[in-house]
Every structure is written in C-alpha cells, then in structure tokens.
N, C-alpha and C positions, 0 to 999 in steps of 0.2 A: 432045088437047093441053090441059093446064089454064091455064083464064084466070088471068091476073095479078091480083093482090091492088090492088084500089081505094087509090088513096093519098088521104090526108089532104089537104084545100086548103090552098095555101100560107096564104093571107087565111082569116079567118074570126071569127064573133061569138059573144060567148057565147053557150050555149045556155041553156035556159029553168030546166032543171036547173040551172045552174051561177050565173045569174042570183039563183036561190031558195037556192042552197047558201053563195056568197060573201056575207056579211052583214060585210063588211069596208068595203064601200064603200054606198051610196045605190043600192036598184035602177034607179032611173035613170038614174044616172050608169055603170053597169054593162052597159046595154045601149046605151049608145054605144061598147063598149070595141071596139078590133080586136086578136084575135090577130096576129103575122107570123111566118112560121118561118123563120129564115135559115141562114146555115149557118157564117157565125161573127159574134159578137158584140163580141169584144174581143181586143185582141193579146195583153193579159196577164190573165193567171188564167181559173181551171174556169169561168166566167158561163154559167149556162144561160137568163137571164132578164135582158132590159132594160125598164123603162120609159119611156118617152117623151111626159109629156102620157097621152092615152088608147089608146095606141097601147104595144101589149106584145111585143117581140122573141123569140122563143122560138128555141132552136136544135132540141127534137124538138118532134115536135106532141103536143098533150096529150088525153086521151081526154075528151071533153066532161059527165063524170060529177061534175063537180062534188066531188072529192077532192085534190087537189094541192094541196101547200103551197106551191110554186112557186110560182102563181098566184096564192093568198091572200096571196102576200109581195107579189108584182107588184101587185097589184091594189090594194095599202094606197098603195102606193107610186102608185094613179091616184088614186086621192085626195087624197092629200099635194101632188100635181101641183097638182089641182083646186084645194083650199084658199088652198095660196101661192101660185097662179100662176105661170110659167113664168120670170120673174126672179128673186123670192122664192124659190122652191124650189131652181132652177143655184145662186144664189149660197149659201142658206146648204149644200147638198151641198158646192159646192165649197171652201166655207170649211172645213167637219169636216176635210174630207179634207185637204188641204194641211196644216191644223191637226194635225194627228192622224201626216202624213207627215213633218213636222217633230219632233214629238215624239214619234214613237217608232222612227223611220227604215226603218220598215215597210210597205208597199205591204197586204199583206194587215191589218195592226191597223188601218191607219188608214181604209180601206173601214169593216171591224167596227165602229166608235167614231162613227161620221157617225150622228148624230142619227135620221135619216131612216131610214136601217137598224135601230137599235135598235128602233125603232119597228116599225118591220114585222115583225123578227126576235120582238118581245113579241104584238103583236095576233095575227100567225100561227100562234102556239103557244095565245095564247086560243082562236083561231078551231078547233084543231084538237079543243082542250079539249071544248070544245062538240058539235062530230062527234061524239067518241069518248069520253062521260063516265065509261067503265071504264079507260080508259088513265090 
C-alpha cells in the first residue's frame, strides 16, 4: 500500500532560504511573516495572493525555495503595510482603487493603477532582475 504524499501546513513561516532570497522587505520584518493557505480569496478575479499587515493569504502553498514572484509581490506589499500602517495603507489602496473604478469603469484596471500595486508590480520584477541577471 503506498503512503500518501505529506501535505504542506496550512500556517507556516518563512524559511531561512526565503528569508535570504526576499531582499524586498527588512529581514526582520520578514521573519515575522506568516504564510495561510486558503482556499478562496476573493469573489471576483484569478487572486492567488493577499496581504494582510504581516499575514499572507495564499490559495496553493508555495515551495519554500525562495523563487516565487508571488511572494516577492506579497511580501512588498508586508512592507508597504509596515511603513503606512494599517489606516494609511486601507485608505490610500482604497482611494486608487475606487479612483481608478471611477475612472476607468474597470474592476480589473483599477486594481493595476493602485499605487501600492504598481509598486510591487515594479520592485518584483527588480527583485527578479536580481535572481536571474541573464534574463
């Protein structure tokens, strides 16, 4: 009878790899992070990734190898939390966005256009830059 394959913990922290690899946030501030894995995130659109303060919503688990731009986006995004603080940060997301919903009558552009995105969307692809200096 073959034994079943070990799943992944729901909860989990970075590992030491990933600690050394994500250079997006403070390692400090990095090993306070918590993975969660859920199993939905959001009613509307593909979201595989939420931020929360220091608390990161995943819907798969992620291999703790310190490669995932998912995480490197999330992870800007624990910072950004960090920096503004948790009113700072709601309020101006939620201003882009509304902003951004208004003016472009777009659910999907006005997510893209929120500051806080662009931001992660730019650091993420330095951060990947970096990994990968032949790409």
């Amino acid at each position: 009878m073959a034994t079943p394959a070990p799943t992944a913990p729901r909860i989990r922290r970075l590992s030491a790899v990933e600690i050394d690899s994500y250079d997006v946030l403070p390692p400090e501030l990095a090993r306070r992070v918590r993975l969660i894995r859920v199993r939905l995130l959001f009613l509307v659109g593909p979201y595989q990734g939420m931020t929360l303060g220091r608390i990161i919503l995943l819907r798969d688990s992620l291999p703790p190898d310190g490669w995932s731009g998912l995480l490197a986006h999330e992870l800007v995004h624990v910072r950004q939390w960090t920096e503004l603080g948790v009113i700072g940060f709601s309020y101006r997301y939620l201003r882009d966005f509304v902003a951004g919903l208004v003016r472009t009558r777009s659910w999907n552009q006005a997510y893209l256009d929120i500051e806080a995105e662009r931001e992660a969307r730019e650091l993420t692809k330095s951060w990947f830059r970096r990994r990968n200096p032949t790409e």
